[in-house]
C-alpha positions as CSV (number, residue, x, y, z in Angstrom):
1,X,5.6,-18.6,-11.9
2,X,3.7,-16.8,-9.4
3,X,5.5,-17.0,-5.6
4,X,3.1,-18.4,-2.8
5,X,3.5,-16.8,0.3
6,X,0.6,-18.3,2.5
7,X,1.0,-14.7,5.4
8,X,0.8,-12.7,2.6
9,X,-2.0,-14.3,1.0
10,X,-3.7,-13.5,4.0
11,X,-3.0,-10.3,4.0
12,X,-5.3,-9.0,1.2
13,X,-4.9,-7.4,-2.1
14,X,-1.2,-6.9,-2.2
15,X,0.6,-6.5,-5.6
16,X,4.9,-5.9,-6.3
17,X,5.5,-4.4,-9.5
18,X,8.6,-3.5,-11.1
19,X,9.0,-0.3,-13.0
20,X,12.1,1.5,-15.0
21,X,11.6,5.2,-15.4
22,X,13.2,9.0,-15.1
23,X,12.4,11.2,-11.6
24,X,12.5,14.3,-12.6
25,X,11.2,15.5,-9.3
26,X,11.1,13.8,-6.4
27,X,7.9,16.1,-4.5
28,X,6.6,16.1,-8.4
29,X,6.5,11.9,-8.8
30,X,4.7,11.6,-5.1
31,X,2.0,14.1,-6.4
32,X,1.2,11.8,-9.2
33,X,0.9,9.4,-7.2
34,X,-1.0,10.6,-4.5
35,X,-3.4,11.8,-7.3
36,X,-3.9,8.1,-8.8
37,X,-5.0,7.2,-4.7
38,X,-7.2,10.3,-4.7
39,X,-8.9,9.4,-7.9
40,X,-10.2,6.4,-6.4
41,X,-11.8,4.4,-2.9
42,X,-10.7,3.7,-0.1
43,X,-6.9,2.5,-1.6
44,X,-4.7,1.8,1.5
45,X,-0.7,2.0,-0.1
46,X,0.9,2.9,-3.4
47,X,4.6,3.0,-1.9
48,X,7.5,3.1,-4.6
49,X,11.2,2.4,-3.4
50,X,14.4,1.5,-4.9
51,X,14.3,-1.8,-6.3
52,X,18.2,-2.0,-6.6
53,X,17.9,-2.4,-2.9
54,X,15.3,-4.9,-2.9
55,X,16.5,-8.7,-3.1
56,X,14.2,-9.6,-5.1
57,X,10.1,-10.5,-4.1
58,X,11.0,-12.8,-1.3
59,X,12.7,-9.9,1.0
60,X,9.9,-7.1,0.1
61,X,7.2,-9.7,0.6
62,X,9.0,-10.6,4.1
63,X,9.1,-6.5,4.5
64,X,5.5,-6.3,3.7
65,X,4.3,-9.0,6.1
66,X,6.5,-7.2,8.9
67,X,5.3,-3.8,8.5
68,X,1.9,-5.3,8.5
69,X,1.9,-7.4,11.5
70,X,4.0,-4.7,13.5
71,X,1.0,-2.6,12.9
72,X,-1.5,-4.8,13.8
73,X,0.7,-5.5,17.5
74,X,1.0,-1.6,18.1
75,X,4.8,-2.2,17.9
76,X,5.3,0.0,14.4
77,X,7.7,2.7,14.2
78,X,6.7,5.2,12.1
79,X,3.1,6.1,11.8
80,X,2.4,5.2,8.2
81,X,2.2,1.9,6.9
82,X,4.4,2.7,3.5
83,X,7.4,4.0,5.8
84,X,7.0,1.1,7.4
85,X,7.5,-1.0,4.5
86,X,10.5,1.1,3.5
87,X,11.9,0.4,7.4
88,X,11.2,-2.9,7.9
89,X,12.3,-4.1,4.1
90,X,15.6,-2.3,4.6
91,X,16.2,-3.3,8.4
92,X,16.5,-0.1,9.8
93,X,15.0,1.6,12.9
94,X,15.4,5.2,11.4
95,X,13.6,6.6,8.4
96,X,16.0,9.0,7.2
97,X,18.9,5.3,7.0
98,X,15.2,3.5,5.2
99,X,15.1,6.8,2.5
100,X,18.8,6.5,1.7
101,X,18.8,2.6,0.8
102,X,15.2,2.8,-0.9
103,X,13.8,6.3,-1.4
104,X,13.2,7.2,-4.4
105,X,16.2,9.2,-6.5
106,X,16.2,12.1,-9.0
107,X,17.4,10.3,-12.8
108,X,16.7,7.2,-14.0
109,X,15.8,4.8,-11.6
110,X,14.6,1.0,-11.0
111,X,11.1,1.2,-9.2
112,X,9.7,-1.4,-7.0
113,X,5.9,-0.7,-6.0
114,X,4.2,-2.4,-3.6
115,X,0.1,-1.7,-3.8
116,X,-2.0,-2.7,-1.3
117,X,-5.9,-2.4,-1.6
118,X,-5.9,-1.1,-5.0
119,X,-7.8,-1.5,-8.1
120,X,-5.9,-3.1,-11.1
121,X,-6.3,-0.1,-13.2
122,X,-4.0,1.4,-11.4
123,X,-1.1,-0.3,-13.2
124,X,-2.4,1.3,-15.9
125,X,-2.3,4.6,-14.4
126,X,1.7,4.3,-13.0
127,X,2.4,2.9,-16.2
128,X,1.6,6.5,-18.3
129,X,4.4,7.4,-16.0
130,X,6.9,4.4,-15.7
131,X,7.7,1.7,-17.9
132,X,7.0,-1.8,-16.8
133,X,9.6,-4.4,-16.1
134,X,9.4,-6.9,-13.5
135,X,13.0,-8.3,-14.3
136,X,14.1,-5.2,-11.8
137,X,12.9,-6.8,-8.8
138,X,15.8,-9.4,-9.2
139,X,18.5,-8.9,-7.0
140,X,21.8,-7.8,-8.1
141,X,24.3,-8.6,-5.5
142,X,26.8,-6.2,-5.6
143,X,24.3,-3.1,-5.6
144,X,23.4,-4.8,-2.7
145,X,26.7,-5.1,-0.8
146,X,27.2,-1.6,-1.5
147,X,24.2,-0.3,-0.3
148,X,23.6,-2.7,2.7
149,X,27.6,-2.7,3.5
150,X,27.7,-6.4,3.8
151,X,30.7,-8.3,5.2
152,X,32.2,-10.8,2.9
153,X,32.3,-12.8,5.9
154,X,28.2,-12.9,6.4
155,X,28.3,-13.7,2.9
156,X,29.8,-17.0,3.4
157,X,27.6,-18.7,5.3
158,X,24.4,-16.7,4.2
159,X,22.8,-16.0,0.6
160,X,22.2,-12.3,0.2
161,X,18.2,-13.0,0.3
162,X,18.8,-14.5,3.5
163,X,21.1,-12.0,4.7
164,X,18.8,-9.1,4.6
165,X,15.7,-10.7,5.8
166,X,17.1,-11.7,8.8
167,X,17.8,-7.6,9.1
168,X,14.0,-7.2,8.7
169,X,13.5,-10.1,11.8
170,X,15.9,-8.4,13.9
171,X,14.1,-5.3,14.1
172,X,11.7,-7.3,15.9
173,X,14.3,-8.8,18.3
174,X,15.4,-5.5,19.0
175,X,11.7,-4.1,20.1
């Protein structure tokens, strides 16, 4: 079943894909993927992340629509809308604290990919390097605790989905 999200909708041709796969190379895996945007039109974002830190498609689509709209108000903090995506889906004002939780990691790793403005083939193109699976996209609370250093408290009274999306709206508070 395919989530309805009536912003993001709006928002254009915006894919999440999950991916498994080994970085060998961090600088390596970024030229690959800058060569896939090359090889094509005007494609706006191929950003990969961690998608142990992602709780599931609800909080990156809520991280997508932030970055987005912070863009469109002049009120973004880094100057690239991928980063942004990275910042606002992890709640943090600094990138180096957004490139710990969801940068990507030398080994194997679960891949999240968020593509906006790009052609369909280009699943086929990230899949010659990464192996699709969806099923990494689902959250997996305790990576998440970890990562996010959530109180048992918070946990309480919040699910973890809720927990880090209001992290993302705060950012906005705190503007």
């Amino acid at each position: 079943m395919k989530e309805y999200n009536k912003e993001l909708a709006e928002l254009g041709n915006v894919e999440i894909l999950g991916f498994t796969g080994t970085i060998e190379s961090i600088p390596k895996t970024l030229d690959q993927v800058d060569n896939i945007r090359n090889g094509c039109c005007d494609v706006r974002i191929i950003q990969l992340m961690n998608a142990d830190a992602i709780a599931g498609k609800i909080h990156l689509q809520h991280g997508i629509i932030h970055a987005m709209n912070a863009f469109e108000r002049g009120m973004n903090l880094a100057k690239d809308l991928g980063i942004e995506i990275l910042l606002r889906t992890s709640g943090q004002r600094q990138i180096s604290k957004a490139f710990d939780i969801l940068g990507l990691k030398e080994g194997e790793m679960n891949i999240a990919v968020v593509m906006i403005d790009c052609p369909d083939y280009f699943i086929d193109e990230l899949s010659k390097y990464f192996t699709r699976n969806d099923a990494v996209l689902e959250a997996d609370e305790s990576k998440l605790i970890d990562l996010y250093d959530i109180p048992e408290k918070e946990l309480k009274s919040m699910h973890i989905v809720d927990v880090l999306i209001d992290k993302t709206s705060k950012l906005i508070v705190d503007q």
